[in-house]
N, C-alpha and C positions, 0 to 999 in steps of 0.2 A: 504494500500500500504506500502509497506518496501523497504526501501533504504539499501544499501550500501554504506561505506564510501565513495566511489566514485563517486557516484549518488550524495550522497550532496556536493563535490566537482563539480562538472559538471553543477550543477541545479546551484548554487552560480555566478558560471565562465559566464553562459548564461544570466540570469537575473540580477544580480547585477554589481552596480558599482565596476570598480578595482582598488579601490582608497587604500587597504589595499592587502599586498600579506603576507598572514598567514602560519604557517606552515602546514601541510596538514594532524591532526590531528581533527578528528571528534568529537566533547567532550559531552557525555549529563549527565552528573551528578558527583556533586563535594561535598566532606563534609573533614571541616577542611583544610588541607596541600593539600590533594588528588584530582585528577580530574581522573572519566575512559571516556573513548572514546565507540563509538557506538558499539566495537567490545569487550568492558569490560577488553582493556588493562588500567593498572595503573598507573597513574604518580602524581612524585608531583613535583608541582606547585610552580615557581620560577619567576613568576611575577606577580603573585596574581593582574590581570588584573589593570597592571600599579599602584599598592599599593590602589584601591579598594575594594580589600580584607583584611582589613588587620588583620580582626577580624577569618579569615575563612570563607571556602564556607559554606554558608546556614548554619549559625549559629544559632543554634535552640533558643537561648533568644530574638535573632535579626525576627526570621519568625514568633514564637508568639505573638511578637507586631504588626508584617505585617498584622498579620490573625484576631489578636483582633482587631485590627484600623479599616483596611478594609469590617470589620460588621456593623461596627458603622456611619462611618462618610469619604469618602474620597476626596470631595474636596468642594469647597465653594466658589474660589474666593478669593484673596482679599476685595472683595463687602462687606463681613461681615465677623465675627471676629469667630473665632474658639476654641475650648477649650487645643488644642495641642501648638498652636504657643508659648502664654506665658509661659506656662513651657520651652516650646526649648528654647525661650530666655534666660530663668532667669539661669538654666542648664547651658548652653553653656556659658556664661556671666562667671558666678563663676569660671568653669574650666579653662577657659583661660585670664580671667583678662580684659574684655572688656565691651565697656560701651554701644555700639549700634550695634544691626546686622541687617544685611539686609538680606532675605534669597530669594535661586535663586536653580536654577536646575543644571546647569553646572559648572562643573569650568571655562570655555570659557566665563559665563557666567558672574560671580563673575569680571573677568576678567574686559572685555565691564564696568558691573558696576563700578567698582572701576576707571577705567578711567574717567568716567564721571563722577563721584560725584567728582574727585580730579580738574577737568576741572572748575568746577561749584565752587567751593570754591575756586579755583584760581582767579575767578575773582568779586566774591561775598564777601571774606574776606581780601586775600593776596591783593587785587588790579589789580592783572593782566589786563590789555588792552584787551578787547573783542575780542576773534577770537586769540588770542599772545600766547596762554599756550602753555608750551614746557614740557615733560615728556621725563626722561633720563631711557634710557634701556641698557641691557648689550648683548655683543655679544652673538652667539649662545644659546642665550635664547628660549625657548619655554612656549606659554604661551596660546595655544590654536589653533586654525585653523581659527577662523573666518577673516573675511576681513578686519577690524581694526589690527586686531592683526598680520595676517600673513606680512602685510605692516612695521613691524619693526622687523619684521625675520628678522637673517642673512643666514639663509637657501634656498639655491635658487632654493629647490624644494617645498619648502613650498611659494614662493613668485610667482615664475615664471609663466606667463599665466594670471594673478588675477589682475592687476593695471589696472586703476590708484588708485593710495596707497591714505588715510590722511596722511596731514602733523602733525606736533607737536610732532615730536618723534626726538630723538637724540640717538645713539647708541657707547656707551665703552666698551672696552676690561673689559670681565669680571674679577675681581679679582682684578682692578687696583684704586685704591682711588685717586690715584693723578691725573686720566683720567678722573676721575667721579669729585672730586672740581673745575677740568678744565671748566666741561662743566655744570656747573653751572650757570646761570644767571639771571636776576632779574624777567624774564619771567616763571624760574621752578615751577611746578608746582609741583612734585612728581618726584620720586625714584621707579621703579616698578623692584624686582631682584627677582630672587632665593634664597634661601642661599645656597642651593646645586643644583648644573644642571643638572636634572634628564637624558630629552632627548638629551642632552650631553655628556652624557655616563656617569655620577655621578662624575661631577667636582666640587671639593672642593674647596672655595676659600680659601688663603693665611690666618693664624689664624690672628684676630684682623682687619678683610675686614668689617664685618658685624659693628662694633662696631665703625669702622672707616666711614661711611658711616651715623650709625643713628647719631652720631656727626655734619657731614654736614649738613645732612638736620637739626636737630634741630639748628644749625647756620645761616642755609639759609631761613628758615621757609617754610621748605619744604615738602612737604608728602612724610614718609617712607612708601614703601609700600614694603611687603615679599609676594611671590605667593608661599604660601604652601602646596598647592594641592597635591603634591608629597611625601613633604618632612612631612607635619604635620601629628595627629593623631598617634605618637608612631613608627612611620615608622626608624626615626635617632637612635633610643632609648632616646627619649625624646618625652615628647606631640608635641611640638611644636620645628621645627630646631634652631629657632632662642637664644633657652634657652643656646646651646652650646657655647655663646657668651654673652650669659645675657645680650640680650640687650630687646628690646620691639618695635615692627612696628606702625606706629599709623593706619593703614591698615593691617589686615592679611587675607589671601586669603586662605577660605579650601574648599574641595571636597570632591572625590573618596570615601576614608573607611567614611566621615560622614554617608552614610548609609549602610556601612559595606557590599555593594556590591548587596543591595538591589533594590535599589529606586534614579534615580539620585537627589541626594542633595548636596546642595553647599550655601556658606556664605563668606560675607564679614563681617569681624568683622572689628569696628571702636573704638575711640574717639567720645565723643559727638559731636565736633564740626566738624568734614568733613564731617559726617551721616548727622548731624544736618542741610545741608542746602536744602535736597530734602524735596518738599512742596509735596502734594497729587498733581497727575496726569503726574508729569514729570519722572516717572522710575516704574517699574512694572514687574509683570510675573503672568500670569492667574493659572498656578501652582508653582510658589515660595511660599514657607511659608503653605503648605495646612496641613489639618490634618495628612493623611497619611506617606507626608514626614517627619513632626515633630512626629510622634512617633515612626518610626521608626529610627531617626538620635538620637535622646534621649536614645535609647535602644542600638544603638550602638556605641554611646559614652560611658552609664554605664558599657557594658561588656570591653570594652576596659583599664577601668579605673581599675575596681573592679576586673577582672581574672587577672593581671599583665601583661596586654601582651606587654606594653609600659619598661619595667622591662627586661622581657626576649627578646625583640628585643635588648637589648643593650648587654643582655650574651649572646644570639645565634650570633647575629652579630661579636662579638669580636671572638668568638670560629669559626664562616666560614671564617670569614680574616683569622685569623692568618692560617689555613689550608691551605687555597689558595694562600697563601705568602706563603708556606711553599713547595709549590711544585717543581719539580724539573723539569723546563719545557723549550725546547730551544724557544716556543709559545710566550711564555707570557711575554710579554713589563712590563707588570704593575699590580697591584692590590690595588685598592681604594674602600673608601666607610666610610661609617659612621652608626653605625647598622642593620638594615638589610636591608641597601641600598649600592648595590657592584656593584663593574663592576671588569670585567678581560679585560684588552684591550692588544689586541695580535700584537704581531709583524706584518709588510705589509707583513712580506713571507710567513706568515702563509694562505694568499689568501683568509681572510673574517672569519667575524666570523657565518657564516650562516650555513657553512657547520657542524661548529661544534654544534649549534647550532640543527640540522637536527641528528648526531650523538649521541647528548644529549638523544633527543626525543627516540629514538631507545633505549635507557638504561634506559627508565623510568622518565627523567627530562623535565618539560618545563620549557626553557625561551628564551629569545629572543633577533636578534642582534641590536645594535645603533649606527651608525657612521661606518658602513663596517666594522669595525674592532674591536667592544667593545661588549661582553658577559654581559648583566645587568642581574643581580640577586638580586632579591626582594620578598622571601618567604612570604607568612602571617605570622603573627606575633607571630602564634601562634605553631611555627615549635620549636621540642623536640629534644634535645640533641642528640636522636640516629639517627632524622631524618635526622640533620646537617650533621651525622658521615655517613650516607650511602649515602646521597647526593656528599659529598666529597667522596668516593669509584667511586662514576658514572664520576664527573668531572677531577679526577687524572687519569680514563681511556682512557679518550678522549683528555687532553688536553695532558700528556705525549706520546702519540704516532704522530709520521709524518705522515702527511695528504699524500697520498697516488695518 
């Protein structure tokens, strides 16, 4: 049987949940920057599915380790010990500077964990009062969908319909240090932020937020925790967002490009001692930590590391801002970002960035809108000089002309 783009639009619309409205581009095959659609149109790819790509699609060092793994060994359990896991440790360990991982499938997931392990050591080592821990979060954070998490949204289409919520959450303005000392108290347990706010539209805090913040908690004996799901793995032009500030999480939260688009894997990296307090039987994942994941999150960390692609997100990055700053556009409100993490947020007259987003699609470009009115743009990381230079051709076509 053969479809039409439209047939798999239609068969999706009837069967599936419509919990995502996608643009209406049929996609079956991607290598590097490039994705074609079922009818062998070309586009590159400007969200490398929310910075899970960040190595490229189907990166051929990243699928030989899929295909070599997957002969050999692909899951086990936790029940017994595997020959992939210890190297993913000791690897991941060195590259980023951490002393215990935990390893899990989602970032949603990493998430949940990292709340509980900082819960569990609030009242294990800090003293916390049983049942008292309080964990501060920042406005318009995004940190997952699940139902813990979506209960400290401030998004009221991610929260709305879903309560009753947990308590133990307290919510500041993101970017504000003197909101965040405020709401400090002897019950904190953790600090859970961004350093840049992805589903936000790529809000940057104020330079010295980050560094002003692991200051409190290291005063309050508090858990830093960074969710860098988004922002890690070379995505800012840096491994990790938080280097931009030289500071250090005692939590860091990674996903997406850990397996370069592969395989879902995700890690909480720690200190010994907040890892240090989960005994066998109280935290788990039937597929966290398995062989296959860990050989292929090891593969696609080494290309990451070894092709320079952490390197060139920070010259492509700089070379697409300054571009898109450079435009002459009565649209465009703004243009932020930090490597090859952008946003173009347009003026309200401009009537949404979806349309232009849809106009995009049409000249070869995917990406996608955030916040009604914000264009995010997040190539793989592995986007060339000329690629930058034709991509900007496609976006000075569309974003200089009046929407119609």
């Amino acid at each position: 049987m053969s479809f039409d783009p439209q047939d798999y639009i239609s068969i999706e619309h009837e069967l599936g949940a419509h919990n995502y409205k996608p643009l209406d581009v049929v996609l079956s095959r991607g290598e590097g920057v490039w994705l074609w659609d079922t009818d062998g149109n070309k586009y590159l790819d400007c969200l490398a599915a929310y910075s899970a790509v960040n190595q490229g699609h189907c990166h051929p060092k990243i699928r030989d380790a899929m295909i070599a793994q997957s002969q050999k060994l692909t899951l086990t359990s936790r029940a017994f010990r595997n020959d992939q896991l210890a190297p993913f440790y000791e690897e991941l360990c060195a590259l980023t500077n951490s002393h215990k991982v935990l390893p899990m499938n989602s970032g949603a997931e990493a998430v949940e964990s990292a709340v509980k392990v900082v819960r569990k050591w609030g009242y294990e080592v800090k003293g916390v009062a049983e049942n008292r821990a309080e964990i501060i979060v920042c406005s318009e954070n995004f940190h997952g969908r699940t139902l813990a998490i979506v209960g400290f949204s401030t998004d009221p289409s991610a929260r709305r319909g879903f309560g009753p919520f947990a308590p133990g959450f307290k919510v500041v303005p993101f970017g504000d240090a003197d909101a965040m000392r405020a709401a400090i108290t002897d019950n904190t347990v953790a600090v859970l932020i961004e350093p840049i706010q992805g589903e936000a539209g790529v809000v940057i805090p104020p330079d010295g937020y980050l560094r002003a913040v692991r200051e409190l908690c290291s005063d309050n004996n508090v858990v830093f925790i960074l969710d860098e799901i988004q922002t890690g793995l070379g995505r800012t032009g840096k491994l990790l967002a938080e280097e931009h500030e030289s500071v250090e999480a005692d939590l860091t939260l990674i996903g997406k490009a850990l397996s370069g688009g592969f395989y879902p894997v995700s890690a909480v990296l720690s200190n010994s001692e907040v890892l240090g307090v989960l005994q066998p039987g109280e935290h788990g994942s039937t597929f966290g930590g398995n062989p296959l994941a860990c050989a292929i999150a090891r593969a696609a960390l080494k290309v990451l590391v070894e092709e320079g692609m952490i390197e060139n997100a920070e010259k492509m990055g700089a070379r697409f801002q300054s571009a898109l700053k450079g435009l002459r556009s009565n649209i465009v409100k703004e243009v932020r970002g930090r490597g090859l993490m952008i946003a173009v947020e347009l003026q309200a007259e401009a009537g949404g960035a979806r349309h232009y987003c849809e106009a995009l699609k049409d000249r070869g470009i995917l990406c996608k809108e955030t916040h009604i009115d914000t264009i995010r743009i997040a190539p793989p990381l592995v986007i060339t000089q000329g690629e930058v230079d034709w991509a900007m051709e496609q976006f000075s076509a569309v974003l200089t002309q009046t929407r119609h």
